[in-house]
N, C-alpha and C positions, 0 to 999 in steps of 0.2 A: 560473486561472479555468476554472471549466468551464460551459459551458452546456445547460442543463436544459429540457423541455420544460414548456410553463406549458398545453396540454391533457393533459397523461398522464404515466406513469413517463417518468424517463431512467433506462436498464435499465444492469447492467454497466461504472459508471464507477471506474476503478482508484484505489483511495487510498492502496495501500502498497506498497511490495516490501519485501519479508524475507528475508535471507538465513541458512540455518542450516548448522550444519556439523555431524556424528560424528566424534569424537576417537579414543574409545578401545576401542570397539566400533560394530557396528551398531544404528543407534536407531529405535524405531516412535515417530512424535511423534500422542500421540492427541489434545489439546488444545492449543487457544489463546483468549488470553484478551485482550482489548483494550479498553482506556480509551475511551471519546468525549467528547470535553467539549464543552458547551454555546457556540457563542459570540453572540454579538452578539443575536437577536431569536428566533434557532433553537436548538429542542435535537435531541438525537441521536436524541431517538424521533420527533420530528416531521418530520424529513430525510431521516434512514436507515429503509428500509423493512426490508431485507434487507441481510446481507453476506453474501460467500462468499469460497471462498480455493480458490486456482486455483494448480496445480503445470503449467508451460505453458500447455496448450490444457485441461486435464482438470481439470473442477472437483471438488474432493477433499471439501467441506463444505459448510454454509453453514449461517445463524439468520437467524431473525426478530424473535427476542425482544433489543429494544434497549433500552437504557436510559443512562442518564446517569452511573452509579453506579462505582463503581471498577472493575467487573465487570460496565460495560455491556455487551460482546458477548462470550460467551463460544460457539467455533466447535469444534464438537464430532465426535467418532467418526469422527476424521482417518485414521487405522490408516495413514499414510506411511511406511515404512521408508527410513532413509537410510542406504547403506553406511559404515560406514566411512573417514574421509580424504574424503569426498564430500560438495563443500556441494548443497543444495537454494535454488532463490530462486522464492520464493512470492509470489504477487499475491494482495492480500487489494482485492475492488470490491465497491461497492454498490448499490443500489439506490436511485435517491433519488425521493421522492414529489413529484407534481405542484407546480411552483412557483408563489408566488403571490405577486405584487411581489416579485421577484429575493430573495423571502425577508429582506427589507430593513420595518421596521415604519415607519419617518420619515425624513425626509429628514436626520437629524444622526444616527439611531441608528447600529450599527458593522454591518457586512456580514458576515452569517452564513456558518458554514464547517461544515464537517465536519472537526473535528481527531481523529485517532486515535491514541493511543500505545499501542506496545509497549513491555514493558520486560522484561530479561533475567534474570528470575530463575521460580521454579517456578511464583508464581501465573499469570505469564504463559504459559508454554509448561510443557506437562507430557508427558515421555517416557519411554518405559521402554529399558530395554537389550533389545535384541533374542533374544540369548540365554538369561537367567535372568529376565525380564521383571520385575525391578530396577527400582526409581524413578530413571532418569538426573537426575546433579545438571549445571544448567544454567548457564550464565554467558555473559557475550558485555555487549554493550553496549544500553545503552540505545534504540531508535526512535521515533523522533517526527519522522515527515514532516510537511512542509507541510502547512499549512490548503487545501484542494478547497475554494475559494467559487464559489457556484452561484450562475450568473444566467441570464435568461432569453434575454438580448440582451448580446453582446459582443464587442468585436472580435477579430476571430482575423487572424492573420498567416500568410500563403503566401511563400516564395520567388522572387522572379519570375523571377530570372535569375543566373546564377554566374560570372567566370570564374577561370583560373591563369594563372599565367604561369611557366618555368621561372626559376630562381637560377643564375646561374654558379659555380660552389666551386671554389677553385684550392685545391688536398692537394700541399704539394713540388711535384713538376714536371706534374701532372695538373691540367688543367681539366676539369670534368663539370659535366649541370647537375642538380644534385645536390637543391634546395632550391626550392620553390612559395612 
């Protein structure tokens, strides 16, 4: 659950992490390509304002143009180089426009989300090899995180208080306390 503001944008909410790897050279990944499906009362142009994709702290793209469609967001002129044997994990967040009734149409309709897939093959991610700038052939596995349902009001949960306690482990003739 995330919650959204119902006067203005909620700016920068993360709805995916990506992990990619280079195998067999180093790769520049200049495209990505992601699904949004519609669910419940929401579609993906009506939620999603903006997405961007963020390597850390450093946002490396972003679109505006969203849509519904198999190639609703496609995030473009990435130029990311990934070495070699070296994964990258990338946060792809969005932008989500002013909420209005928690995005909910009736009280039996289903609670809208923001679903977004990746899926591991060329239409989604497009790379070149960094040497002969080659079309890298891609593979990996499918992504499809959880639904982001955005409300305006919900509870959120804190920690109030924690504690341990040590375990005794008796190893042969040694007592330690080994185990919390």
């Amino acid at each position: 659950n995330v919650v959204v503001q119902s006067t203005g944008e909620t700016n920068k909410v993360v709805l995916a992490k990506i992990t990619l790897k280079a195998t067999n050279r180093d790769a520049i990944l200049r495209t990505i390509t992601a699904t949004a499906a519609n669910q419940g009362a929401a579609t993906a142009s009506s939620t999603l304002r903006a997405v961007y994709l963020y390597d850390g702290e450093t946002e490396l793209s972003s679109t505006s143009s969203i849509t519904s469609a198999a190639s609703g967001i496609v995030i473009a002129d990435i130029d990311l180089t990934i070495p070699k044997n070296t994964t990258k994990t990338l946060t792809v967040k969005g932008d989500i426009y002013k909420a209005t009734g928690n995005y909910i149409t009736g009280a039996t309709s289903t609670n809208a989300s923001s679903a977004i897939a990746f899926e591991a093959n060329s239409f989604a991610f497009s790379a070149e090899d960094a040497t002969t700038f080659a079309t890298a052939t891609v593979s990996g596995s499918n992504v499809t995180p959880g639904g982001a349902y955005f409300y305006i009001k919900a509870p959120t949960l804190a920690l109030a208080s924690a504690s341990i306690s040590s375990v005794s482990v008796a190893t042969g003739t040694i007592t330690y306390n080994g185990k919390a």
